[in-house]
C-alpha positions as CSV (number, residue, x, y, z in Angstrom):
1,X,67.1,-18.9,-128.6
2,X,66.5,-16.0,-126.3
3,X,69.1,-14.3,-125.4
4,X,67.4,-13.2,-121.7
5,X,68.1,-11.8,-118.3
6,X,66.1,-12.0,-115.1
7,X,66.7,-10.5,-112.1
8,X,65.2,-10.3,-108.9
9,X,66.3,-7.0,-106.4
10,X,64.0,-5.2,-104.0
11,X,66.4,-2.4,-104.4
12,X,64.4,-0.7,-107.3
13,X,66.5,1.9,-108.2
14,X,69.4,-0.3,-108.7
15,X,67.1,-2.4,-110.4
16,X,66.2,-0.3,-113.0
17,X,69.7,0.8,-113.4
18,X,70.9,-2.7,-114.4
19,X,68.0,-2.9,-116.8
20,X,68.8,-0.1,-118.6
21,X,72.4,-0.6,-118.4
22,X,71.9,-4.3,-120.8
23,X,69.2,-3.3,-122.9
24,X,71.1,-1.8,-125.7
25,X,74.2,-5.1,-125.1
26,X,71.9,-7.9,-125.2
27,X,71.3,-8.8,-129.2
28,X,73.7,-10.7,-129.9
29,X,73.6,-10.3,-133.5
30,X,71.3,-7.2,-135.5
31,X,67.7,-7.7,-136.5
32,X,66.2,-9.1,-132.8
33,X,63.3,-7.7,-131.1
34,X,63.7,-6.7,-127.3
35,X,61.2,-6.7,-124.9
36,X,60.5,-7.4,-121.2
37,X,58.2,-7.6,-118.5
38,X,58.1,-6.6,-114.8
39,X,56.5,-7.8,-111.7
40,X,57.4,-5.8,-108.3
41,X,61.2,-6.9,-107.6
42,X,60.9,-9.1,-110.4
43,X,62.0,-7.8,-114.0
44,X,63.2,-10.3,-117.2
45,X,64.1,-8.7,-120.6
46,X,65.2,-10.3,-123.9
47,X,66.1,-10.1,-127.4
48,X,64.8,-12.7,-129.6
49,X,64.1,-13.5,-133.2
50,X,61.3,-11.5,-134.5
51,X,59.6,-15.5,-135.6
52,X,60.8,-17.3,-132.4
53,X,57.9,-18.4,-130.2
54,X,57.3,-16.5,-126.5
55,X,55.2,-16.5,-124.2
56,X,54.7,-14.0,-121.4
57,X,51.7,-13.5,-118.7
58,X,52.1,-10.9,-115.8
59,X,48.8,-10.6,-113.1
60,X,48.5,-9.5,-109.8
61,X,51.9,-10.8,-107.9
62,X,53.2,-13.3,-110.6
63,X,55.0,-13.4,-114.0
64,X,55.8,-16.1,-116.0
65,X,57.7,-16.1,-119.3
66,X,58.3,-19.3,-122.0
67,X,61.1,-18.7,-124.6
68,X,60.6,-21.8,-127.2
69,X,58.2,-24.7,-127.3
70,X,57.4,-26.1,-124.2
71,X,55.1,-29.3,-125.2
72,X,53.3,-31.6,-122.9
73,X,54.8,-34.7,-123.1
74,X,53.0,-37.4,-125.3
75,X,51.1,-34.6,-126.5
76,X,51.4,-31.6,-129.4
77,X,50.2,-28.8,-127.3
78,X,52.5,-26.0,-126.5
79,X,52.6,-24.4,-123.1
80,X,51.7,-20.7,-123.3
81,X,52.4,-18.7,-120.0
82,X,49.0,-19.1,-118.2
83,X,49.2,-22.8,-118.4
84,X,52.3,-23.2,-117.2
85,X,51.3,-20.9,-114.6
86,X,48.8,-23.1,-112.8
87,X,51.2,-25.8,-113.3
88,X,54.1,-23.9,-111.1
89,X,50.9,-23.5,-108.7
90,X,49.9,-26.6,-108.0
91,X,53.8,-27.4,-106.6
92,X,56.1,-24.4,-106.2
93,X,58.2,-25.7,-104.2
94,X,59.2,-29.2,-106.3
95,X,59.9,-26.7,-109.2
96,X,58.2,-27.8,-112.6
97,X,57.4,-30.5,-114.0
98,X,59.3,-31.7,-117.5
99,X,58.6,-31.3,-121.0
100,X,59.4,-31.9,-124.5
101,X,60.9,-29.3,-126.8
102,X,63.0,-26.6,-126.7
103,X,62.8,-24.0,-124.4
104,X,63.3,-22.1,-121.4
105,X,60.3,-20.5,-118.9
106,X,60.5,-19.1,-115.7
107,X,58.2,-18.0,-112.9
108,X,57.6,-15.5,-110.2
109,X,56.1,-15.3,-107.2
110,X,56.7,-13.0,-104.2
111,X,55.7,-15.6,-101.4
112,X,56.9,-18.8,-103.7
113,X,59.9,-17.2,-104.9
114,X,61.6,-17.8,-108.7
115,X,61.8,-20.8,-110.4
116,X,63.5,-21.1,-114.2
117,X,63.4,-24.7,-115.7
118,X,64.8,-25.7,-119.3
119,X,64.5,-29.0,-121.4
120,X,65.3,-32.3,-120.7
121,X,68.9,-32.5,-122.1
122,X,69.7,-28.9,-120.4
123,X,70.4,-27.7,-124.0
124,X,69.2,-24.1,-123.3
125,X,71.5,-22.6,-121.1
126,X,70.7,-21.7,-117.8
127,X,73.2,-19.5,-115.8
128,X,72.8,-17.7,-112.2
129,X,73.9,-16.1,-109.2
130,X,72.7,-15.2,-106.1
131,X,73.8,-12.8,-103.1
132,X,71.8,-12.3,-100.3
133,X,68.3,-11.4,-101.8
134,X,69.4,-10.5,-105.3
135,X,69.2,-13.7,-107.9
136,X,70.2,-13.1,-111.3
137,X,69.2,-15.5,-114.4
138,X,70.4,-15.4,-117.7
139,X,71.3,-17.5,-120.8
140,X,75.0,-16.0,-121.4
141,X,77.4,-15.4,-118.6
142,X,78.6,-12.1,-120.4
143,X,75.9,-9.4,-118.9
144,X,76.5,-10.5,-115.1
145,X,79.9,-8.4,-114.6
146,X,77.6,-4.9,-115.1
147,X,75.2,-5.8,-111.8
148,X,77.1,-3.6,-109.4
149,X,76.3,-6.5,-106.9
150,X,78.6,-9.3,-108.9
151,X,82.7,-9.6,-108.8
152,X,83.8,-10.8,-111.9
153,X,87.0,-13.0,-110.4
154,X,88.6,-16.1,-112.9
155,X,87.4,-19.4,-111.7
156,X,90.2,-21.7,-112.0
157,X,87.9,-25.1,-112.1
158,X,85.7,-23.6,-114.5
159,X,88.6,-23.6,-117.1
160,X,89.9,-26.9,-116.0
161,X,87.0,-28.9,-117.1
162,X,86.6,-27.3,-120.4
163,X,90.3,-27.6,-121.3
164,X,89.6,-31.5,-120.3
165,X,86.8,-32.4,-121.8
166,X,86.1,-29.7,-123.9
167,X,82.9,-28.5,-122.0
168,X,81.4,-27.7,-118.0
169,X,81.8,-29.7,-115.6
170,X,79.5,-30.1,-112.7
171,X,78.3,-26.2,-113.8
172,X,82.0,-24.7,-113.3
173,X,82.3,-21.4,-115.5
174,X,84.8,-19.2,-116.2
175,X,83.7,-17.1,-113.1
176,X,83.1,-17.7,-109.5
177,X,80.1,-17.7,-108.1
178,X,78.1,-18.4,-111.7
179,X,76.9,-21.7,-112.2
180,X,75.5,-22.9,-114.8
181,X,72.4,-24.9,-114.3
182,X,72.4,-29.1,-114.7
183,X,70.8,-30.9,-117.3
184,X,67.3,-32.5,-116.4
185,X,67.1,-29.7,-113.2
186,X,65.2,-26.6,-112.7
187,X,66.4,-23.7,-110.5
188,X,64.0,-22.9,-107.5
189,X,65.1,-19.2,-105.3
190,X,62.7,-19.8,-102.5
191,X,62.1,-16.4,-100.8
192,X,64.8,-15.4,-98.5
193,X,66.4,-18.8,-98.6
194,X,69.6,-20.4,-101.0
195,X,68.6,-21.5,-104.3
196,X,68.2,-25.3,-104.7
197,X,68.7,-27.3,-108.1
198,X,65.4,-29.8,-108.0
199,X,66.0,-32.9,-110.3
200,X,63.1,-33.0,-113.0
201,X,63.8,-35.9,-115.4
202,X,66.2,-38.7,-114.6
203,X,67.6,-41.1,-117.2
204,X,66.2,-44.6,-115.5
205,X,69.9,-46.3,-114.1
206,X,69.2,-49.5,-113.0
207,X,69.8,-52.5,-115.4
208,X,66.6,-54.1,-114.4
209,X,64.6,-51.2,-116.6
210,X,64.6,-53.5,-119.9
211,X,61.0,-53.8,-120.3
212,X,61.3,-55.2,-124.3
213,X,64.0,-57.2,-123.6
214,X,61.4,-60.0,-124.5
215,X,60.3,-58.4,-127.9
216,X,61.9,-59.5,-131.0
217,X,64.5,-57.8,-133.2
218,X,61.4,-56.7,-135.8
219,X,59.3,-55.5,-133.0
220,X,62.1,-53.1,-131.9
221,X,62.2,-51.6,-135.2
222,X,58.5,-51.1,-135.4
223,X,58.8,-49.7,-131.9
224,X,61.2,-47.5,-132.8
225,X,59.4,-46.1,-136.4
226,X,56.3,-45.6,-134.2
227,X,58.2,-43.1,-131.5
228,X,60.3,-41.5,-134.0
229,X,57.3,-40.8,-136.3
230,X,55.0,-39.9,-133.5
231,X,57.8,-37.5,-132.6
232,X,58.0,-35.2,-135.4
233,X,54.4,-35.1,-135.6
234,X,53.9,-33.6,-132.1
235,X,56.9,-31.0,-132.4
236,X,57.0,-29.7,-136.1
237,X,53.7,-27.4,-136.6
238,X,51.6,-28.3,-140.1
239,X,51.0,-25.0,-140.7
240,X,54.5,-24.2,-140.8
241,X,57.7,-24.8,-142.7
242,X,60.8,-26.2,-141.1
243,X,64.2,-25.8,-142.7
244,X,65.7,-29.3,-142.1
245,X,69.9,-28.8,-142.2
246,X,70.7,-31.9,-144.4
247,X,74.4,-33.3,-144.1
248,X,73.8,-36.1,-146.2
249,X,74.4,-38.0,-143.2
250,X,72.2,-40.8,-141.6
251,X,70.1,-38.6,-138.9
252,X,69.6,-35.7,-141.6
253,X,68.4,-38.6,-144.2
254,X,66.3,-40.7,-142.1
255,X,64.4,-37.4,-140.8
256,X,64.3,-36.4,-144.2
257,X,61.9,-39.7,-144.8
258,X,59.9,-39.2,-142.3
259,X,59.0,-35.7,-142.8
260,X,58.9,-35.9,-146.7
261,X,56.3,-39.2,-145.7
262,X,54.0,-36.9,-142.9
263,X,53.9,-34.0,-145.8
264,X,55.4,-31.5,-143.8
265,X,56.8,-28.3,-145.3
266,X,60.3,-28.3,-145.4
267,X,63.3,-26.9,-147.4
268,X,66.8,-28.3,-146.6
269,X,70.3,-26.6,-145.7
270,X,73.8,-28.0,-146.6
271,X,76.7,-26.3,-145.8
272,X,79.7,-26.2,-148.1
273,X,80.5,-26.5,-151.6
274,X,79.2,-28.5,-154.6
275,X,82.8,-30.3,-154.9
276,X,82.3,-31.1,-150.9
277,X,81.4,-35.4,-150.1
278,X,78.9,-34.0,-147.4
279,X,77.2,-32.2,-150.7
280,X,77.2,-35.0,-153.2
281,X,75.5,-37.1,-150.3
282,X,72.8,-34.6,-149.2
283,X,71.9,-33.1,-152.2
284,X,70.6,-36.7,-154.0
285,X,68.9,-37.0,-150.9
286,X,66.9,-33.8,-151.3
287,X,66.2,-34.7,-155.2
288,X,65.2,-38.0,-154.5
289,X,62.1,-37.0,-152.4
290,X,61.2,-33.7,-154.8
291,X,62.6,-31.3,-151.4
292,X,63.0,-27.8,-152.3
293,X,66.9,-27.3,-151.3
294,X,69.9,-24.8,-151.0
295,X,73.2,-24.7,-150.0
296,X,75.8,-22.1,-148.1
297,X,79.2,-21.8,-147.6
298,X,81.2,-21.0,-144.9
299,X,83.5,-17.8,-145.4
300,X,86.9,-18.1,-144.0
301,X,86.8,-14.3,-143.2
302,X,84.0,-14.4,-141.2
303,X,85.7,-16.6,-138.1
304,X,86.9,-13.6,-136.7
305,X,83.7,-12.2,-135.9
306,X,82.2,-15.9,-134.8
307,X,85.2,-16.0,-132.6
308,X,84.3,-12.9,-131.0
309,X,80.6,-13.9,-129.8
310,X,81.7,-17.1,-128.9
311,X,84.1,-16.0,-126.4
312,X,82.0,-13.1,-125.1
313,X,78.6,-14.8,-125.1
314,X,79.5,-18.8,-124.4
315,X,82.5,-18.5,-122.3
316,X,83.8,-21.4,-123.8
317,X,80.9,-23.4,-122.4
318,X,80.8,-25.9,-125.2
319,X,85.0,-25.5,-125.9
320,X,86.2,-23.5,-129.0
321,X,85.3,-25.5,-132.2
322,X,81.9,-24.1,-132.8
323,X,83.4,-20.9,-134.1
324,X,82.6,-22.0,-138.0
325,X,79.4,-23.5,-137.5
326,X,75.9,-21.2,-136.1
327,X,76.8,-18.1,-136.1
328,X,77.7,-17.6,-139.9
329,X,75.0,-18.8,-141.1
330,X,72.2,-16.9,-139.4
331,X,71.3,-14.5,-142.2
332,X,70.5,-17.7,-144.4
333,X,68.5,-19.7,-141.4
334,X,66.3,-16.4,-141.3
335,X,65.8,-16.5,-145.0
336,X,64.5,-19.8,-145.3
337,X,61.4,-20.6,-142.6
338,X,60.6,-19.1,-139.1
339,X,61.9,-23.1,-137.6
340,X,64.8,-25.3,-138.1
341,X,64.4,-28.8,-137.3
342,X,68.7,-30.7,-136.4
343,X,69.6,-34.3,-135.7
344,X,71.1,-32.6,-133.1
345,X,71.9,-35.6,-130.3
346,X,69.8,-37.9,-132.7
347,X,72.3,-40.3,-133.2
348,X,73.1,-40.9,-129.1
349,X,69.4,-40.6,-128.4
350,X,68.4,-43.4,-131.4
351,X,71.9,-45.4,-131.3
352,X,73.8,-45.0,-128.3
353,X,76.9,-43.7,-128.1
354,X,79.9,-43.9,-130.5
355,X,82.1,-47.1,-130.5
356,X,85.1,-46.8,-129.0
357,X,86.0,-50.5,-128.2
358,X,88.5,-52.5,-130.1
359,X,88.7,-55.9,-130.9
360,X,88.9,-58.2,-127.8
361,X,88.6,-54.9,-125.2
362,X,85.8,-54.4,-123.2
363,X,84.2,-51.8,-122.4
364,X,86.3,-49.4,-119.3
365,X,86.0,-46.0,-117.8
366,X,89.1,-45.9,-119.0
367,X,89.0,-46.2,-122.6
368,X,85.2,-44.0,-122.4
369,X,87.7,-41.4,-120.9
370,X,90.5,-41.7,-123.6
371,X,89.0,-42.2,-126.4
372,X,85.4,-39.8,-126.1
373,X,86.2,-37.6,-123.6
374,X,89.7,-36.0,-123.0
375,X,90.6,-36.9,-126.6
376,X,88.7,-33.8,-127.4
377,X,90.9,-32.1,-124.3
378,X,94.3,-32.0,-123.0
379,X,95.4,-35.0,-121.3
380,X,95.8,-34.1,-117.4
381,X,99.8,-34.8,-117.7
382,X,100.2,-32.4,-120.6
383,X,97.8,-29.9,-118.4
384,X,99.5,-30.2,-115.3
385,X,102.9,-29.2,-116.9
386,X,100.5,-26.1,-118.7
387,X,98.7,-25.0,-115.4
388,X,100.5,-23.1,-112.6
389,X,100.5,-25.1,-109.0
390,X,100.1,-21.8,-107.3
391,X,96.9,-21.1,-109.1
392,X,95.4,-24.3,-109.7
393,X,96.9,-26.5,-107.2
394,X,95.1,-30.1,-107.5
395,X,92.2,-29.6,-110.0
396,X,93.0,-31.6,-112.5
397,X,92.8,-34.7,-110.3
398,X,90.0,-33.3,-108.8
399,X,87.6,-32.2,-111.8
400,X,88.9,-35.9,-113.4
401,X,87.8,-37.8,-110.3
402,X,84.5,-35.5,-110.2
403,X,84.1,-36.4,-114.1
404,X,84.3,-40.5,-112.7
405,X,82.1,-40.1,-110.2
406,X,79.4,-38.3,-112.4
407,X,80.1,-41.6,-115.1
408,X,79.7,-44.3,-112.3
409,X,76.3,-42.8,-111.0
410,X,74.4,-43.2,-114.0
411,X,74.0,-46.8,-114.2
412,X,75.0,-50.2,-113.3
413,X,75.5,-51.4,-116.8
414,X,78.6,-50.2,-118.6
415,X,77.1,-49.7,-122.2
416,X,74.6,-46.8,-120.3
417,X,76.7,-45.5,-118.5
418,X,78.9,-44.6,-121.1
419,X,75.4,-44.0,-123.2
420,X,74.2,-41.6,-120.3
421,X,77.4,-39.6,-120.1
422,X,77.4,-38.9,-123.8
423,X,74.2,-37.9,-123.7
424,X,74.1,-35.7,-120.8
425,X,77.4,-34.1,-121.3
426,X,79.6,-34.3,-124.2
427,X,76.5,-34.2,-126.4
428,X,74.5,-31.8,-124.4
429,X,77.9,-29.2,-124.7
430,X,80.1,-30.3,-128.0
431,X,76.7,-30.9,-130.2
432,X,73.7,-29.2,-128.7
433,X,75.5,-26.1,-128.3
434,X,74.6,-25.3,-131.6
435,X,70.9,-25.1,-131.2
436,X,71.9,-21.7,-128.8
437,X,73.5,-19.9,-132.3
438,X,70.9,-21.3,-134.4
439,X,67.7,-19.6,-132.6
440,X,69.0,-16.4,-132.9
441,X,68.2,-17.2,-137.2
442,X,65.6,-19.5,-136.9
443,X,64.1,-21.7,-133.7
444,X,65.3,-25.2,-133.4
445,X,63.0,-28.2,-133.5
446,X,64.4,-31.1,-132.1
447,X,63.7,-34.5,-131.9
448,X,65.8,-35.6,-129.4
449,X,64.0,-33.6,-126.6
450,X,61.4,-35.9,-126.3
451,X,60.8,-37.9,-123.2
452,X,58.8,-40.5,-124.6
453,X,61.8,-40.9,-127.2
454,X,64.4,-40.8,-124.8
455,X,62.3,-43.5,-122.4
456,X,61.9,-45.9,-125.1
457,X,65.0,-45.9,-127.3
458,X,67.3,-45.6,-123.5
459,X,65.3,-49.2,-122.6
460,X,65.8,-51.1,-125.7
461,X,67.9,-54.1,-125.8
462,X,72.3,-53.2,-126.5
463,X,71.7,-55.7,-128.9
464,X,69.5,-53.0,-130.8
465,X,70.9,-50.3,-130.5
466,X,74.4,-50.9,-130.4
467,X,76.4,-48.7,-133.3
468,X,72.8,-47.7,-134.8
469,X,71.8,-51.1,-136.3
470,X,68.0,-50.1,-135.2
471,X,68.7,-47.1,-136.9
472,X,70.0,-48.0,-139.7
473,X,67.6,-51.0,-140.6
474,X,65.1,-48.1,-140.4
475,X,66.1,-46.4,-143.2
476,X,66.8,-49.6,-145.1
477,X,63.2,-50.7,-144.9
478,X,61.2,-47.6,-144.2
479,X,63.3,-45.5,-147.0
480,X,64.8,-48.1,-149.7
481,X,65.7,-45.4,-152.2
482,X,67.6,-43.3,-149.5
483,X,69.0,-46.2,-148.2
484,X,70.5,-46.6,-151.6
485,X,72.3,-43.2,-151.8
486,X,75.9,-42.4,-151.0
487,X,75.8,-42.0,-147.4
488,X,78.4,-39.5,-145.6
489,X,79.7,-40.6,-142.8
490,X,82.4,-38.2,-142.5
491,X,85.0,-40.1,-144.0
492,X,85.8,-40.7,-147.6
493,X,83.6,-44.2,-147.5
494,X,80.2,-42.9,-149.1
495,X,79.0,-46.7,-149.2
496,X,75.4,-46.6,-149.0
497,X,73.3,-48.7,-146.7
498,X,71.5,-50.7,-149.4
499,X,74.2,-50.5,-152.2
500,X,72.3,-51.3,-156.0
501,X,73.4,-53.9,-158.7
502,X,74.8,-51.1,-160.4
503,X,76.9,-50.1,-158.1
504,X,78.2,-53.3,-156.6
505,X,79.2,-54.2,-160.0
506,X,81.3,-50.3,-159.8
507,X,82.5,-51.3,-156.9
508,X,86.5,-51.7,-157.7
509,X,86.1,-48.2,-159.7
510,X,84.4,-46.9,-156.1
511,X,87.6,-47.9,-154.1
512,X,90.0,-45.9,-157.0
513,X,87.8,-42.9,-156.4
514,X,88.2,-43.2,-152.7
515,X,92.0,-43.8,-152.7
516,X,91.7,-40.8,-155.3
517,X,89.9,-38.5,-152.8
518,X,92.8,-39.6,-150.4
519,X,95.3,-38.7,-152.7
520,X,93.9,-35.5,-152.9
521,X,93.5,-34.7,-149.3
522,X,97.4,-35.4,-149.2
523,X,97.9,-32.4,-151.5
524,X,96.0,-30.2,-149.5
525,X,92.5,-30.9,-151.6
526,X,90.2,-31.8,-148.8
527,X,86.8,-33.0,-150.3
528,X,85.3,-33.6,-146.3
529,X,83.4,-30.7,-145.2
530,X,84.2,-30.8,-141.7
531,X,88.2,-31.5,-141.8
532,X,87.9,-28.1,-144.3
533,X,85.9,-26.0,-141.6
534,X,88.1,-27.3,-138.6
535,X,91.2,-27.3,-140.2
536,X,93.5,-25.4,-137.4
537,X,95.8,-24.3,-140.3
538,X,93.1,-22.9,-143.0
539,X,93.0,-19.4,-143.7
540,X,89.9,-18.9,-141.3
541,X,91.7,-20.5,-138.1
542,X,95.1,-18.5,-139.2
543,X,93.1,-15.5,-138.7
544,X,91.7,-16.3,-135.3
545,X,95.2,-17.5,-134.1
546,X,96.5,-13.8,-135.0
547,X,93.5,-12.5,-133.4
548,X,94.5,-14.5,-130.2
549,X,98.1,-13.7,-130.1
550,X,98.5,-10.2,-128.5
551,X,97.0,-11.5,-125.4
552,X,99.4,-14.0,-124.2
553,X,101.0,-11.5,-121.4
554,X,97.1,-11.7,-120.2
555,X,97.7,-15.4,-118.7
556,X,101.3,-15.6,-118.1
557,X,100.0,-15.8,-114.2
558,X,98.2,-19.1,-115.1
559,X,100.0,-20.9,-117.8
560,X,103.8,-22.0,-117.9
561,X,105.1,-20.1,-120.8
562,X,106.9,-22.6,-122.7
563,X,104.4,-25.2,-122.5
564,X,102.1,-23.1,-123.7
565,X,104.1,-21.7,-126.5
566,X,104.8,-25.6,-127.2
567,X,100.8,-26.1,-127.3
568,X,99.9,-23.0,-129.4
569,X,103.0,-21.7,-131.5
570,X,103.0,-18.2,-133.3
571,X,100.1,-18.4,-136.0
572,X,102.8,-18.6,-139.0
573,X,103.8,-21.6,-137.5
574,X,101.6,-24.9,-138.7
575,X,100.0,-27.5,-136.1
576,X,101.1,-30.9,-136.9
577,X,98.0,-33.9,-136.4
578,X,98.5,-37.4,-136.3
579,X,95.6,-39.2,-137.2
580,X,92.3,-36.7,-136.7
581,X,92.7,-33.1,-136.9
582,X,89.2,-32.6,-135.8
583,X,89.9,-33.9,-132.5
584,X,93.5,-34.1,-132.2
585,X,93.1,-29.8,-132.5
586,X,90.0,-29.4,-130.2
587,X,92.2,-28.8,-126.9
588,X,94.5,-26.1,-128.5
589,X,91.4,-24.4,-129.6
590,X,90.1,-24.0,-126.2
591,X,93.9,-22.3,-125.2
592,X,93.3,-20.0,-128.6
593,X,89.5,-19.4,-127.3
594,X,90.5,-18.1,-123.5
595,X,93.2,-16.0,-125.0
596,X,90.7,-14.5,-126.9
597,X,88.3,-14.5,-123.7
598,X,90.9,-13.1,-121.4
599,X,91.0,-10.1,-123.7
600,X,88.2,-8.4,-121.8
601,X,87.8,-10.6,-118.6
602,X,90.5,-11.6,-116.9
């Protein structure tokens, strides 16, 4: 992604100042290209991957800049600046119209005004602020503090809803005043008037939108195969190669098949070691349908540095677990190919959301809130007792009723609801963050921001889609022999999804080498690539915790003391999970994160 700015000032002078002032601050990372345009109040600058696609027309009165693929929907043609131009023409004022892909654009207009739109899912981040006739844009929070216009003050809600759920809620950052923009909304500054959020793309709510309830179960599936296939044709370029980032996992492995099958050019990426599960599944996968591949491995001593331009450049937008995953691997996304294609929100967008039912319960707020939501948080008890009444006063209770509200008015049915809230938040922050990192080595192709996906597989049947049974049959027939690999699943089960002869009759020696795998974890051998990365007390994390440390006396005038020392002891001192570390750690990451934030802006 772009890492971009845009103001708007009729005070050129100060204008200009601010330019210059974030020019030499805005790459995130070495090896971008900066460059920027200008219209009368109007300026945007950016640093972006040499390869990444742009766009950028300015005539007369009006500029308009695309950062990413903007596609027309149902369609493979990307948007270049001119086009999208007359589109904004036709109806300034009701903002722009959708479309697939990843991307932001924006547009400029003395008499219209500004309007900046993003994809479907909200992915690319949006942030701005406005006072009086200054409006300033941008897709990092970090750069507004230097406008002489803009107060940097703590926002109190902003940090309440990340140390909840782990992400924003209802646009709260870390700052007054700076909002980040809604998923499925664009942002329309009408000259001399407030800025307005216009809804764009709205997932359909009402339980009556079941249009192939009356197909059967096969029809589905063919349904499905048809939009998924049709998908990857219109957003990956033939011309081009794509790194796919294979996990061995069922997304990475089923878009594997289909790409392998349309002949498209691509070399895949697996993280971690040979030893690793994630590695022994992907890696068959890759061989199996002649894919050039390679691997990379995290280094523990880079956290450090990832923590670093989390904190300044996400502002804990998407929480504080992201610190091993996007930005270490840049230098080996630019190697491969000029576009990365994820399974990024895949799973939600083909499958639904995660199961979180047990036997005999049925589906609640209440247990959607408990067991995929604040489990990745701090439970509002243990955060009240954390959070300083004097400060604070009632936002928990108020960000958690705001966070119910938001869950009740997506649909009447309790399966979508739950299916809408994953995908619009807790995907769109704790997964699609990554795609923001990623760009800066390689631009992100991703499936899931597709409307015409996204309208079909949201209108199938529960039956269908419930725990990816659509999905999975999909591999099964379309891909047999992937189907018949070890599938990772995160766990030490590698069953696959079509298991051979051979293997059923290996079947008792399968369930020694899993109990064996378990043994070893209990040593301290952990073969799962993700407990390794996210492990709170690995060398990596020990390192950001001492990193974090010295600025405890920072936020003594928000937190209790005790409680947090309780939440986040001395780095020597190992964090003690019950059942998954992943999750059970996410909330004291976020503490460790705005220590580490508070550093330089509190």
């Amino acid at each position: 992604m772009a890492n971009f700015f845009v103001i708007v000032d009729p005070n050129s002078e100060r204008r200009s100042h601010f330019i210059k002032n974030i020019e030499s601050r805005l790459p995130p990372v070495d090896g971008l290209t900066i460059n920027s345009c200008a219209n009368g109040d109007f300026q945007a600058i950016w640093a972006i991957h040499p390869q990444a696609p742009i766009s950028c027309i300015v005539e007369e009165d009006e500029a308009v800049v695309i950062w990413g693929d903007a596609i027309i929907p149902g369609e493979s043609t990307r948007l270049d600046a001119k086009v999208l131009r007359t589109f904004w023409r036709e109806f300034p004022e009701q903002g722009l119209p959708p479309f697939d892909g990843f991307y932001a654009a924006v547009a400029y207009h003395p008499h219209f005004g500004l309007t900046v739109t993003a994809d479907i899912l909200g992915l690319f981040p949006i942030y701005y602020y406005v006072k009086d006739e200054v409006v300033l844009v941008a897709s990092s929070p970090e750069l507004f503090r230097h406008h002489p216009l803009f107060t940097a003050e703590f926002n109190p809600a902003g940090l309440v809803g990340i140390l909840l759920t782990n992400g924003l809620v209802n646009g709260q950052t870390l700052w007054q005043q700076i909002k980040r923009l809604d998923a499925g909304h664009c942002l329309f500054v009408p000259s001399k008037a407030p800025p307005q959020e216009i809804k764009q793309y709205e997932i359909p709510a009402s339980s009556q939108h079941q249009p192939y309830e009356n197909l059967s179960y096969s029809e589905h599936l063919e349904l499905l195969e048809h939009i998924i296939d049709q998908t990857l044709q219109r957003h990956t370029l033939d011309a081009q190669k794509h790194t796919l980032l294979l996990s061995g996992g069922l997304d990475s492995r089923m878009l594997a098949g289909f790409l392998h099958r349309q002949g498209k050019k691509i070399v895949t990426l697996t993280l971690g070691k040979r030893s690793d599960i994630e590695m022994q599944c992907a890696i068959p996968v890759a061989r199996t349908l002649g894919l050039e591949y390679t691997t990379a491995r995290n280094q523990l001593d880079r956290y450090p540095l990832s923590a670093e331009l989390l904190t300044q450049w996400e502002h804990l937008s998407s929480g504080f677990n992201g610190v091993v995953i996007g930005w270490s691997i840049l230098d080996h996304l630019s190697e491969l190919a000029p576009r990365m294609m994820g399974g990024f929100s895949l799973d939600t967008a083909t499958g639904g959301p995660l199961p979180v039912t047990r036997a005999n319960e049925t589906l609640s707020f209440e247990i959607f809130w408990n067991r995929a939501i604040n489990n990745w948080g701090i439970s509002p008890e243990i955060l009240n007792k954390l959070l300083r009444k004097e400060v604070f006063g009632d936002l928990v209770q108020e960000t958690f009723s705001q966070i119910r509200e938001t869950y009740f008015s997506y649909s009447d049915l309790e399966f979508r609801r739950s299916w809408w809230y994953e995908l619009y938040q807790r995907q769109r922050f704790h997964v699609g963050a990554y795609a923001w990192r990623f760009s800066f080595g390689a631009w992100p192709v991703l499936p899931a921001l597709d409307l015409q996906l996204l309208k079909t597989t949201l209108a199938l049947p529960i039956a269908t889609m419930y725990e990816r049974r659509a999905q999975k049959e999909l591999v099964c027939t379309q891909f047999p022999k992937l189907a018949q690999l070890p599938l990772d699943r995160n766990a030490f089960n590698v069953e696959p999804l079509l298991p051979s002869k051979n293997r059923q009759r290996l079947r008792r020696l399968l369930r020694l080498q899993q109990k064996w795998r378990r043994w070893q974890q209990k040593i301290g051998i952990e073969r799962r690539y993700y407990y390794q990365i996210f492990d709170i007390n690995n060398q990596g994390w020990q390192a950001v915790r001492s990193q974090a440390e010295p600025y405890r006396p920072l936020v003594q005038q928000l937190f209790h003391e005790d409680v947090l020392n309780e939440l986040v002891p001395p780095p020597n001192v190992p964090l003690q999970c019950q059942t998954d570390a992943i999750i059970e750690a996410s909330g004291i990451k976020a503490l460790l994160g705005f220590l580490l934030w508070s550093k330089d802006h509190l």
